[in-house]
N, C-alpha and C positions, 0 to 999 in steps of 0.2 A: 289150851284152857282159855276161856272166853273171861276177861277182866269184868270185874264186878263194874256194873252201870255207873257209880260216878265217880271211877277212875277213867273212863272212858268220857263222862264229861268233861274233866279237868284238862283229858288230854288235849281237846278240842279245843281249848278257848285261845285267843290269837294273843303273841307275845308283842309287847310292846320291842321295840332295840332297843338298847345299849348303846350308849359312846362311853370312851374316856374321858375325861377333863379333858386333857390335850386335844382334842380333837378338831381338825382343822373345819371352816365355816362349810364348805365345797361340800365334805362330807355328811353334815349334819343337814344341809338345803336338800340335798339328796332324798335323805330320809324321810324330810317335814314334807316333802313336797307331796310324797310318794303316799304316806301314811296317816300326815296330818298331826302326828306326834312321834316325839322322839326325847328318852331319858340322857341325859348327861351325870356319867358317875362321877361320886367322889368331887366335886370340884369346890367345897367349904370344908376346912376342916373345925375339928373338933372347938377348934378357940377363937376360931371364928362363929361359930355358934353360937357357942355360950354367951361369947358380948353381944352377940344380936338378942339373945335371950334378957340378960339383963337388964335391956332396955326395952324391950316389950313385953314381957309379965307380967307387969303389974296393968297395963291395959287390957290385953286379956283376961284377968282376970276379972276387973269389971267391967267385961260387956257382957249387958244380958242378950239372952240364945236371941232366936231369929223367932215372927210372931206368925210364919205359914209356912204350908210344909215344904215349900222351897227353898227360902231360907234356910229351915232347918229350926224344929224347937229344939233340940238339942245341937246347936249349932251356934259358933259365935262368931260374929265377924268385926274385924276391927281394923281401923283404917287410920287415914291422917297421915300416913305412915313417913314421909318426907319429912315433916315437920318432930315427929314425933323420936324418929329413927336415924341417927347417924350409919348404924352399921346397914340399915336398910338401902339409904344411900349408893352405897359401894354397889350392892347388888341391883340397884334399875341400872347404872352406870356399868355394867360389867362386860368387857369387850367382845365376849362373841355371843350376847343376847343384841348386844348394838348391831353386831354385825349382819344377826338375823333378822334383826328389825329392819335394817338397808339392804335387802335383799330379799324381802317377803312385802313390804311398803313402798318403797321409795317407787320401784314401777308406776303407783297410783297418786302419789306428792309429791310434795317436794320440801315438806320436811312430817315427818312423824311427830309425837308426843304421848305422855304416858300414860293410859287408859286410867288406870286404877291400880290400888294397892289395900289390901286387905288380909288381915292375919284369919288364916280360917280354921278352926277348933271344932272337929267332928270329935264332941264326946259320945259315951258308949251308949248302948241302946238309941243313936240315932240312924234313922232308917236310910236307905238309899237315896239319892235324889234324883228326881226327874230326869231322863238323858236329855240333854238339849243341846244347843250352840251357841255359844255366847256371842257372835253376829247378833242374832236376835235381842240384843239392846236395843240396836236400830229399824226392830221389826224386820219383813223380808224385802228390803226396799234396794237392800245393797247384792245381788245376785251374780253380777258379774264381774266382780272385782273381790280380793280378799283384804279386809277391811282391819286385821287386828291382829297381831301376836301375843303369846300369853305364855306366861312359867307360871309355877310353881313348883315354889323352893319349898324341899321337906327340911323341915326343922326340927322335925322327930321322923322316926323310924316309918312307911305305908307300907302297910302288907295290907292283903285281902281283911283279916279278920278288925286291923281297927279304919277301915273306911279308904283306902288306897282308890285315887280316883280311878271312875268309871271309862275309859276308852275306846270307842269301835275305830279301829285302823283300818285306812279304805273307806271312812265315809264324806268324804271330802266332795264327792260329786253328788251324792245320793239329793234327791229330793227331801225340799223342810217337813214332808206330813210319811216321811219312811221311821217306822219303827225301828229298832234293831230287836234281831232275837237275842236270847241268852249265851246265844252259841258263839256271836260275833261281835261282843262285849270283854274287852281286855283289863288290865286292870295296872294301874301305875306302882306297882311295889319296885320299891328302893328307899336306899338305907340314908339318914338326915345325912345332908349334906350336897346332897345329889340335888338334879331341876329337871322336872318335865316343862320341855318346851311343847308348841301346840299352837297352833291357829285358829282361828276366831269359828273355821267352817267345820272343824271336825265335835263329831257328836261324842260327848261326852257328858261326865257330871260327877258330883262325892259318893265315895261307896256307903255303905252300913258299917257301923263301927257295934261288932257284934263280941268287943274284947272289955276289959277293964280300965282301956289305957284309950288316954286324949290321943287324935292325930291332928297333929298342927303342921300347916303350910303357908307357906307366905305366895299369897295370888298380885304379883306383879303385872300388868298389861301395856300394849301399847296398842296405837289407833295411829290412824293420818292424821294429818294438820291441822285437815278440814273438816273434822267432823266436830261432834260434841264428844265433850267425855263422859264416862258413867260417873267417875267420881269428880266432883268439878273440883279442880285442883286449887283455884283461886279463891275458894272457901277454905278447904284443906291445909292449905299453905301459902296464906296471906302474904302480902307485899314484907310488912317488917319481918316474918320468918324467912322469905325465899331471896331477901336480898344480903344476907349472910352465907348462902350456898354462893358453888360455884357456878360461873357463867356459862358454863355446859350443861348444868343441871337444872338453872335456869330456863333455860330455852327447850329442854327437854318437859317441863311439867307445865308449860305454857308461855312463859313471857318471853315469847318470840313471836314473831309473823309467821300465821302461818302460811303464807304463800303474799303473793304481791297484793296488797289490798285487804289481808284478811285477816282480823282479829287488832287494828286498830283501833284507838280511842283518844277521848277530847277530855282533859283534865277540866273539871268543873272548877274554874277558877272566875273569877273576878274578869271584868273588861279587860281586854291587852294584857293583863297579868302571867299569861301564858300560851305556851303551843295550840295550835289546833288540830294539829293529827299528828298523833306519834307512836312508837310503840309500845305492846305492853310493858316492854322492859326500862323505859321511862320512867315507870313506879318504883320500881327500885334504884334508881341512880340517878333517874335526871337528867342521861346522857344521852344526845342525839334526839334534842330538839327541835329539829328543824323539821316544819312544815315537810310530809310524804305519807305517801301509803305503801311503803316496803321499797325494799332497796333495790339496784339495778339489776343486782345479780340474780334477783324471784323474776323479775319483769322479763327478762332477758332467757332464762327459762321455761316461762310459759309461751313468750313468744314464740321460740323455738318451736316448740312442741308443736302449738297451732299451726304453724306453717307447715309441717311433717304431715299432719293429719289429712 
């Protein structure tokens, strides 16, 4: 007996993987490499939610949707999230997204930092969104290097029907002006708690939320060193907010070097009243004033490198 035509659809459409929490970094590189995305279950539980929740709902709740249909008119996105979010925190800092981060970036820096953060709220009757690649911040300029890693944390439940992100597995090589058909568009359903990880090159985007129920995700990214960020974090999370975090989280959402020479500055101070080159981490502390543009240990790596080439 011949299956009714869109059961024969459903059966086509390509699955994303599965890991467990536990799952070692080897394993997961394996898959991102392969696919360009890959779900990690189960790895928040239930109370760790709800405190992440308790500190972000009242944000989302007043942000207004987005003002084109890429954004999303029914679509809210809300950011700050470092400054806003302790329990947010935990989750850019969380060991085997870092680990993916140094292991999908570091080849191309010599040190990463955090793209962006944004609580994204697909309410219902919002339409699908454009397939695209989030590379494309930087336009097509960056071609030959893989510029950015990305999750998204489900904070509530993605299935197909309230907006579970859009996915083609295998498009990692395809050309910027390739469509995908229907047929080769997968779809991120997993249950809160769980993270689609995902790279900057694979085509993707938000589904249609064709249920009665908000899908919220939390879109955490990271970038190299050296680039710009989407969300500039030193607006987001000013000197007196980010100098109460820790020194790791610090240097993760900017105020580090990002390489020998890169992303220093001149405290507009009075004559002789202060340093002339120091780092951004100077804003927050004041420590390690002394006259340079990054430490030995960047200079000493790029050297390297150049030599190699």
């Amino acid at each position: 007996m011949t299956e009714p035509a869109a059961a024969q659809a459903t059966a086509t459409i390509p699955q994303l993987t599965h890991l467990p929490a536990d799952t070692d970094i080897d394993t997961l590189m394996t898959v991102l490499r392969r696919d360009g995305a890959v779900i990690v279950d189960a790895v928040l539980d239930t109370a760790t939610i709800a405190a992440l929740r308790a500190e972000v709902d009242p944000y989302i709740a007043a942000t207004p949707p987005g003002s084109d249909d890429f954004t999303g008119r029914q679509t809210t996105r809300t950011g700050a999230l470092v400054a806003r979010s302790p329990a947010t925190r935990a989750l850019v800092m969380h060991p085997l997204i870092r680990a993916a981060a140094d292991a999908l970036l570091l080849p191309f820096c010599e040190r990463w930092q955090l793209h962006l953060t944004q609580l994204i709220r697909i309410r219902p009757g919002q339409p699908a969104q454009y397939i695209h690649r989030d590379r494309w911040a930087w336009g097509t300029h960056l071609g030959h290097l893989e510029p950015q890693l990305n999750t998204i944390w489900a904070v509530t439940d993605f299935t197909r029907a309230n907006g579970a992100t859009q996915v083609v597995p295998g498009s990692l090589d395809w050309p910027d002006a390739r469509r995908p058909e229907p047929h080769e568009i997968g779809y991120a359903e997993m249950r809160a708690g769980s993270v689609l990880v995902y790279s900057g090159g694979v085509f993707h985007g938000g589904g249609a939320n064709s249920s009665d129920d908000d899908r919220i995700g939390l879109n955490l990214t990271y970038t190299l060193g050296w680039l710009r960020q989407e969300e500039n974090q030193y607006l987001a999370c000013p000197p007196d907010v980010a100098r109460t975090l820790p020194a790791d989280l610090q240097a993760v959402i900017g105020y580090a070097m990002g390489s020998y020479a890169l992303g220093y500055y001149t405290p507009p101070l009075p004559p002789g009243q202060g340093p002339e080159i120091v780092s951004p981490k100077y804003a927050l502390d004041g420590a390690d004033g002394t006259m340079s543009m990054g430490d030995t240990g960047l200079l000493a790596s790029i050297t390297a490198a150049v030599e190699r080439a």
